[in-house]
C-alpha positions as CSV (number, residue, x, y, z in Angstrom):
1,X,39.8,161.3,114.8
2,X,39.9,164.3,112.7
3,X,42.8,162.9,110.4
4,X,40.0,160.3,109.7
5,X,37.8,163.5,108.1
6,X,40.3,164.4,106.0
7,X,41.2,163.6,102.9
8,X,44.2,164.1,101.9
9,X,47.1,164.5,104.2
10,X,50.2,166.0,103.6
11,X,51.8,166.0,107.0
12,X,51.5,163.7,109.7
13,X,53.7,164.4,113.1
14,X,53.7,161.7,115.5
15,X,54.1,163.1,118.8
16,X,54.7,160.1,120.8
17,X,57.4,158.8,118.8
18,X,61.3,160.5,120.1
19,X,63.5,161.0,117.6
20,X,66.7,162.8,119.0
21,X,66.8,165.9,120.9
22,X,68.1,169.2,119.7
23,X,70.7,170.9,121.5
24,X,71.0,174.1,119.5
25,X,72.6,176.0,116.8
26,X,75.6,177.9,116.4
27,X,78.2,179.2,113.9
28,X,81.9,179.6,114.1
29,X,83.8,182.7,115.5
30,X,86.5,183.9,113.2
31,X,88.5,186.8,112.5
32,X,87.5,188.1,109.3
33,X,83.8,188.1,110.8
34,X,85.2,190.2,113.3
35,X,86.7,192.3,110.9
36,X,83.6,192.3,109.2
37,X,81.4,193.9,112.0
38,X,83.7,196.4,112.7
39,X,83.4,197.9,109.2
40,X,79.7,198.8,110.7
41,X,78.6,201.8,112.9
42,X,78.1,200.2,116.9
43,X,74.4,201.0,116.9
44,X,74.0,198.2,113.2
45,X,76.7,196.0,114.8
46,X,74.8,195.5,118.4
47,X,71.4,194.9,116.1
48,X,73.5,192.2,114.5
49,X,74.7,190.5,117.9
50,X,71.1,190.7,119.4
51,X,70.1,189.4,116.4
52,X,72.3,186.5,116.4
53,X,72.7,185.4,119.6
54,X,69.7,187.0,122.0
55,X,67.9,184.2,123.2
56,X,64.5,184.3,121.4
57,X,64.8,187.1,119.2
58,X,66.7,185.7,115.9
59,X,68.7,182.8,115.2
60,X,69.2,181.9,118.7
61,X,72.7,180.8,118.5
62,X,73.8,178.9,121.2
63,X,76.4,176.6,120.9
64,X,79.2,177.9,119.3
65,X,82.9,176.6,117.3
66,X,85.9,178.4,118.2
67,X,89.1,177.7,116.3
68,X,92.2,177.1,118.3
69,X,95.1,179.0,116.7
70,X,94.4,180.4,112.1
71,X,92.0,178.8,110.0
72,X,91.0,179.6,106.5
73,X,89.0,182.8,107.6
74,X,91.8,184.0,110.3
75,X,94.0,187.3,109.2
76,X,96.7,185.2,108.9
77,X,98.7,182.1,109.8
78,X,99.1,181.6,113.1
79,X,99.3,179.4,116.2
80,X,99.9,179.9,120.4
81,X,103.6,178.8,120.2
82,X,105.5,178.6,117.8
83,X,108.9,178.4,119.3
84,X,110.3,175.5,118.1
85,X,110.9,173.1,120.6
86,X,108.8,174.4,123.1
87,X,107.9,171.1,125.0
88,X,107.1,172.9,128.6
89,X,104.9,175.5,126.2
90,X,106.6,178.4,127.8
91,X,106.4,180.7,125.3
92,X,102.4,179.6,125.0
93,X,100.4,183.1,124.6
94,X,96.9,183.7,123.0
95,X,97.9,187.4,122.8
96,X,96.5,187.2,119.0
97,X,93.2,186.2,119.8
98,X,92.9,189.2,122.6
99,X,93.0,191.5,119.5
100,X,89.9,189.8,117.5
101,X,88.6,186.6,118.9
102,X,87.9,187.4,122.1
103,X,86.3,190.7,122.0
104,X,84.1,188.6,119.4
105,X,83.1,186.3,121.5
106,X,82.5,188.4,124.5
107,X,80.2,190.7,122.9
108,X,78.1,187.5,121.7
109,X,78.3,187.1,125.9
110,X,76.9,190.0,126.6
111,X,73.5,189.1,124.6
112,X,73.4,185.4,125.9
113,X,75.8,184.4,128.8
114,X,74.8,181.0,129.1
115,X,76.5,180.3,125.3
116,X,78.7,177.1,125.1
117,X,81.8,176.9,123.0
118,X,83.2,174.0,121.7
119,X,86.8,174.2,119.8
120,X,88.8,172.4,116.7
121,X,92.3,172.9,115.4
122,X,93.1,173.2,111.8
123,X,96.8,173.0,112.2
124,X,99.3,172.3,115.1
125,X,102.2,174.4,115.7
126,X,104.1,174.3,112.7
127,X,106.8,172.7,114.3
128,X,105.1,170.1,115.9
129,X,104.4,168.2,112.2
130,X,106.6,166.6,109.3
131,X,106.7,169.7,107.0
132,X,107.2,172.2,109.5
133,X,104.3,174.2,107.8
134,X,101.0,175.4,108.7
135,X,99.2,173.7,105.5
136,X,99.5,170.2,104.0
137,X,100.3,171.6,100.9
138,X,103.7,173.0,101.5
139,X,104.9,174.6,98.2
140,X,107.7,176.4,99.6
141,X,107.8,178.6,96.2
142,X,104.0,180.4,96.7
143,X,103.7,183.1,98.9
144,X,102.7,182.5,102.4
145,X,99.0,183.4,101.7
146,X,98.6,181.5,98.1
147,X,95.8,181.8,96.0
148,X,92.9,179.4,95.2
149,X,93.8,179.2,91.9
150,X,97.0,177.4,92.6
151,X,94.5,174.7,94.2
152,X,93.4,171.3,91.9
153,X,89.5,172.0,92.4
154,X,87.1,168.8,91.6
155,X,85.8,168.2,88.0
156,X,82.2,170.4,88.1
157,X,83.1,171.0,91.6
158,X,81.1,174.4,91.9
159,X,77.7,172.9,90.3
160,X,77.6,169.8,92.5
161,X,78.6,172.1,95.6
162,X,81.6,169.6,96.9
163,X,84.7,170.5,98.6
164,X,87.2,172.4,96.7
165,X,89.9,170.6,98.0
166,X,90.9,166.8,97.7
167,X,90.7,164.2,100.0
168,X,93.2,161.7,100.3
169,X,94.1,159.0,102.7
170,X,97.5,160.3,104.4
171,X,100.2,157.7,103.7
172,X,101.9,159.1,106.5
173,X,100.9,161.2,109.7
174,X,101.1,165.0,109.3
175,X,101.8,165.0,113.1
176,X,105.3,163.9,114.6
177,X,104.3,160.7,115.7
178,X,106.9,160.8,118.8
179,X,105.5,160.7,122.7
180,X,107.2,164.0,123.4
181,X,105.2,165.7,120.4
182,X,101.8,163.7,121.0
183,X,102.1,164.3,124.5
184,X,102.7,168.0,124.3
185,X,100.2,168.6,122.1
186,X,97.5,166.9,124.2
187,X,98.8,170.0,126.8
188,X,98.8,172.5,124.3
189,X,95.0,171.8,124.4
190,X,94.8,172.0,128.2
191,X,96.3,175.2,127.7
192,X,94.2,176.6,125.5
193,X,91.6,175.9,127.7
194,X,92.9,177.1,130.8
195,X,93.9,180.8,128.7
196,X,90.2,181.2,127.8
197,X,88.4,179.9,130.9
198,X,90.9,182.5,132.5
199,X,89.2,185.2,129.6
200,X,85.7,183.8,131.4
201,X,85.1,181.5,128.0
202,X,84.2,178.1,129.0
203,X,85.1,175.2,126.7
204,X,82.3,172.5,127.0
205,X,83.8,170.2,123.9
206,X,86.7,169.6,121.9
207,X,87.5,167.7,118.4
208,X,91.1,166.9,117.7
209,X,91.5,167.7,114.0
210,X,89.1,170.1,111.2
211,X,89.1,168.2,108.3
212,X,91.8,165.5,108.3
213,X,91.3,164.1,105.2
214,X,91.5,167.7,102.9
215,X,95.0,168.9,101.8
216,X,94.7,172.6,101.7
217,X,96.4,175.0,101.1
218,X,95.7,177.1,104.0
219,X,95.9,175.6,107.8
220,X,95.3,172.1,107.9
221,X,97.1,168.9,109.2
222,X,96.0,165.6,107.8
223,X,96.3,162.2,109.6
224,X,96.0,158.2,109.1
225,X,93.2,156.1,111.2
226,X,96.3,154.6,113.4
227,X,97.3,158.1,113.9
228,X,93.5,159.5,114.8
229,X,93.3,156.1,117.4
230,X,96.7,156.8,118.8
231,X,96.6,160.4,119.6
232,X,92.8,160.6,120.6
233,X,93.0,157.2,123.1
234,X,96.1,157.4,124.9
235,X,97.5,161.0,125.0
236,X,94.4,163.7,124.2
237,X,91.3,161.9,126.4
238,X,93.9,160.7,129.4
239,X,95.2,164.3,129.1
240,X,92.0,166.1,129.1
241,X,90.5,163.8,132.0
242,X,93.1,164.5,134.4
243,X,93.4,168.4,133.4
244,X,89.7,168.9,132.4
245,X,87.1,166.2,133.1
246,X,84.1,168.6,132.6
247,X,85.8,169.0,128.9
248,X,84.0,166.0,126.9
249,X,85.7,164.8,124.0
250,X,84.6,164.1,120.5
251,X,85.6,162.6,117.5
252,X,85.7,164.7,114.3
253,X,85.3,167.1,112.3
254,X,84.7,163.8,109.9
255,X,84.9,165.3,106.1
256,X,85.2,161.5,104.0
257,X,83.0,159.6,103.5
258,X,85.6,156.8,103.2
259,X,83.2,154.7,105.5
260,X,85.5,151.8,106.0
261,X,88.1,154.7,107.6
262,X,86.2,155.9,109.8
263,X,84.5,152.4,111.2
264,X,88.6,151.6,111.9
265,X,88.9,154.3,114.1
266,X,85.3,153.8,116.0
267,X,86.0,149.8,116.0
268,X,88.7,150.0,118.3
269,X,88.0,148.8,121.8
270,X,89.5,151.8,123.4
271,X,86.9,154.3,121.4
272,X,83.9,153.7,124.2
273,X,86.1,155.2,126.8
274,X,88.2,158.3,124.5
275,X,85.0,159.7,123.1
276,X,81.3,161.0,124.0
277,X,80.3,161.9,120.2
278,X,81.3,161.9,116.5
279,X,81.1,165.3,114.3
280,X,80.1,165.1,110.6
281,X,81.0,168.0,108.2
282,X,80.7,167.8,103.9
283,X,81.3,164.5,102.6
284,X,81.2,163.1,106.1
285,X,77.2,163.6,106.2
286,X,77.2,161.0,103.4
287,X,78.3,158.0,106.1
288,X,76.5,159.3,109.3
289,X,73.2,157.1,108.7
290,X,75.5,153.9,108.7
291,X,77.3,154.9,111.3
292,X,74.9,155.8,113.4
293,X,73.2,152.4,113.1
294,X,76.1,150.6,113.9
295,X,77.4,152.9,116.9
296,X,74.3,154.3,118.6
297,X,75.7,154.6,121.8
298,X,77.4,158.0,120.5
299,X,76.2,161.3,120.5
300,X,76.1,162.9,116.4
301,X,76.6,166.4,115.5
302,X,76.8,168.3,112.6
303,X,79.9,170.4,112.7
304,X,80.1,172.9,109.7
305,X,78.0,173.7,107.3
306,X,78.7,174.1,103.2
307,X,80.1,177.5,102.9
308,X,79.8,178.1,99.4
309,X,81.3,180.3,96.6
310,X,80.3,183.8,97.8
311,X,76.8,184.1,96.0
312,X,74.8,184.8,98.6
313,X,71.7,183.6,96.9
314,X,68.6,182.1,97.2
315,X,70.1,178.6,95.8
316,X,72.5,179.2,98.7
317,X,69.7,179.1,101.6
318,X,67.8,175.9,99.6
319,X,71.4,174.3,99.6
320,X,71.8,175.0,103.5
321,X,68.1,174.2,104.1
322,X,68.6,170.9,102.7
323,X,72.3,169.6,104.9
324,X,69.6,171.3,107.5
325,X,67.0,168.5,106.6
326,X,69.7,165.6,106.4
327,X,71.6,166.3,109.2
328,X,68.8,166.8,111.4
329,X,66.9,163.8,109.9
330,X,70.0,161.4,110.6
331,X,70.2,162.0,114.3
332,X,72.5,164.9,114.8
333,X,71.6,167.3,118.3
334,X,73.8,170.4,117.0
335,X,74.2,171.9,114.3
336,X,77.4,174.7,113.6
337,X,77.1,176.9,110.7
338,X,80.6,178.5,109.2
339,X,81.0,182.2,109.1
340,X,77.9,184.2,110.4
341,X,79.0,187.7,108.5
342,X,82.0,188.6,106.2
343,X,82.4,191.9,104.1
344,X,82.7,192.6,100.5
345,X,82.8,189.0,98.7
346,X,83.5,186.6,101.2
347,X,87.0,186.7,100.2
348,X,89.4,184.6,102.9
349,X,92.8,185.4,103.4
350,X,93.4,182.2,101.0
351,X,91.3,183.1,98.3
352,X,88.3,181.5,98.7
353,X,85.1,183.5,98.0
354,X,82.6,182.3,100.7
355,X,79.2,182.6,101.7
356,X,77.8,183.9,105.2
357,X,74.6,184.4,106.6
358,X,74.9,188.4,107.0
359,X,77.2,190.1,104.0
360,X,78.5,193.8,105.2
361,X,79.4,196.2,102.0
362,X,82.5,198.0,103.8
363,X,81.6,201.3,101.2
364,X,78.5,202.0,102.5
365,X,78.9,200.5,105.7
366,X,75.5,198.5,105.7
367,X,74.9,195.1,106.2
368,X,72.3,192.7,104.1
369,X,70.7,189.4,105.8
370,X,70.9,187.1,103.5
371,X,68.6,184.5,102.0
372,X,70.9,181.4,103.7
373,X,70.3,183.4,106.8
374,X,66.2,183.3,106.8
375,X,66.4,179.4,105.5
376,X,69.1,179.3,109.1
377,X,66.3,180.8,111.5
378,X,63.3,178.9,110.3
379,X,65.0,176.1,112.3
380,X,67.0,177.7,114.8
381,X,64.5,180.5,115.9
């Protein structure tokens, strides 16, 4: 064989072994990337969108995250009803996300129409949870919008590139833990689905919860292992099977590596029948070998990647390159970056200076690829 001529070898693929296979890659939509590109003249902003998402040209995005109702990177807080109450979801409207959203995702459409969408909430309806607010820290005194420096940040956090925020185990359920909330809220899912299949948006996946084990400061709800089990196994999964059996249902986005939490909520009996996958996102990446080993029968995705502190630099893309290399390397088929292009800093509506894979100046109106975003298509071209 002509490995046996040579010397040294530094790489060795083994063809006939399978490892897992890749679905694709994708990044979420948001509002301030929205913003972001309309800050550019339409001829730069179509290159962008063919660059992103035309199927073989760039980073071939095709599986994408949608938030349902404000995230960290929305204009503001808010959610589709918040009429408190509102059990029938009357008063149900996604007239926001006609105005940003929407139009963002339907240009992406127009370069790849065969694009999937899976979605995640950060927070519920204020009303539907304990502190009738959209965060889980609800200091009634800050302004609505309340700065990152009013958030405890980890000891070196910014060197060793972990979350900002800590995680905790909730003593208690964010969510109302009442059948009229938990049941509700399973519909206010259905719903959203229905509004944006109606828009010609397909949802092919839903997660119950972003990140239930950070308390933020901006739109978050966090909630116990009994909590996850309840809601998830008998009101979201019956819910979505009866409304939307093509809707599969996963379990995430996982951001702890509290391992022992997590194998609580897989361990139950009623897991093999609620879910089809598990999502991994920062801290969570750190448990996904072990759990994969003991649950193989699940499908693993990676479901955000590290966002950064607005640098846009090269130790930014090595960073990436290597959750790339891990996540990949443990198993997971997708893999979701955060926000694809933001302006001027990577400022969020909460304060925190992110990074993106394009960075648009809004003085000059031009719009840089960044190092992150080279490191990005190397995999996903």
């Amino acid at each position: 064989a002509l490995a046996d001529t040579i010397p040294n070898i530094d790489i060795t693929i083994l063809t006939e072994k399978h490892q897992q296979q890749i679905d694709g890659f994708g990044a979420c939509f948001n509002e301030l990337g929205w913003l972001s590109l309309s800050k550019l003249e339409p001829s730069v902003r179509e290159e962008i969108m063919e660059e992103l998402f035309f199927p073989g040209v760039g980073a071939n995005f095709t599986i994408c995250r949608m938030p349902v109702g404000a995230n960290d990177f929305s204009r503001d807080w808010y959610s589709y009803d918040e009429v408190d109450g509102d059990f029938t979801m009357e008063h149900f409207t996604i007239a926001n996300d006609q105005q940003t959203l929407i139009p963002f995702i339907k240009a992406a459409q127009q370069y790849n129409p065969d694009m999937t969408f899976w979605m995640s909430p950060w927070s519920p309806p204020s009303w539907m949870k304990i502190n009738h607010y959209y965060s889980v820290r609800s200091d009634r005194n800050q302004n609505q919008m309340s700065p990152l420096s009013d958030v405890a940040l980890y000891e070196d956090s910014k060197e060793k590139n972990t979350q900002v925020f800590p995680q905790q185990l909730a003593v208690n359920d964010y969510f109302i833990q009442d059948p009229r909330y938990l049941q509700t809220y399973a519909n206010y899912f259905c719903k959203f689905i229905d509004a944006y299949k109606e828009q010609g948006i397909p949802i092919s996946m839903i997660m119950f919860q972003n990140e239930s084990w950070s308390y933020t400061n901006y739109p978050g709800c966090a909630w116990t292992a009994e909590g996850i089990i309840r809601f998830n196994a008998e009101y979201l999964a019956p819910t979505l099977k009866k409304q939307h059996p093509e809707v599969k249902l996963y379990l995430g986005t996982i951001n702890t590596n509290r391992y022992e939490v997590i194998d609580q909520v897989l361990s139950d009996p009623r897991m093999p029948e609620t879910i089809e996958g598990v999502g991994f996102q920062w801290e969570g990446g750190q448990i996904l070998p072990k759990l994969r080993a003991k649950y193989p029968q699940y499908k693993y995705v990676q479901t955000e990647s590290e966002c950064g502190w607005g640098s846009f630099d090269w130790k930014a893309a090595e960073h990436t390159f290597g959750l790339m290399n891990h996540y990949l390397g443990n198993g997971c088929e997708e893999y979701t970056f955060w926000n694809a292009i933001l302006y001027d800093g990577g400022f969020s509506g909460w304060g925190w200076k992110q990074n993106a894979l394009i960075h648009v100046d809004s003085k000059t109106g031009t719009a840089t690829y960044t190092p992150e975003y080279y490191a990005v298509k190397h995999y996903s071209h």
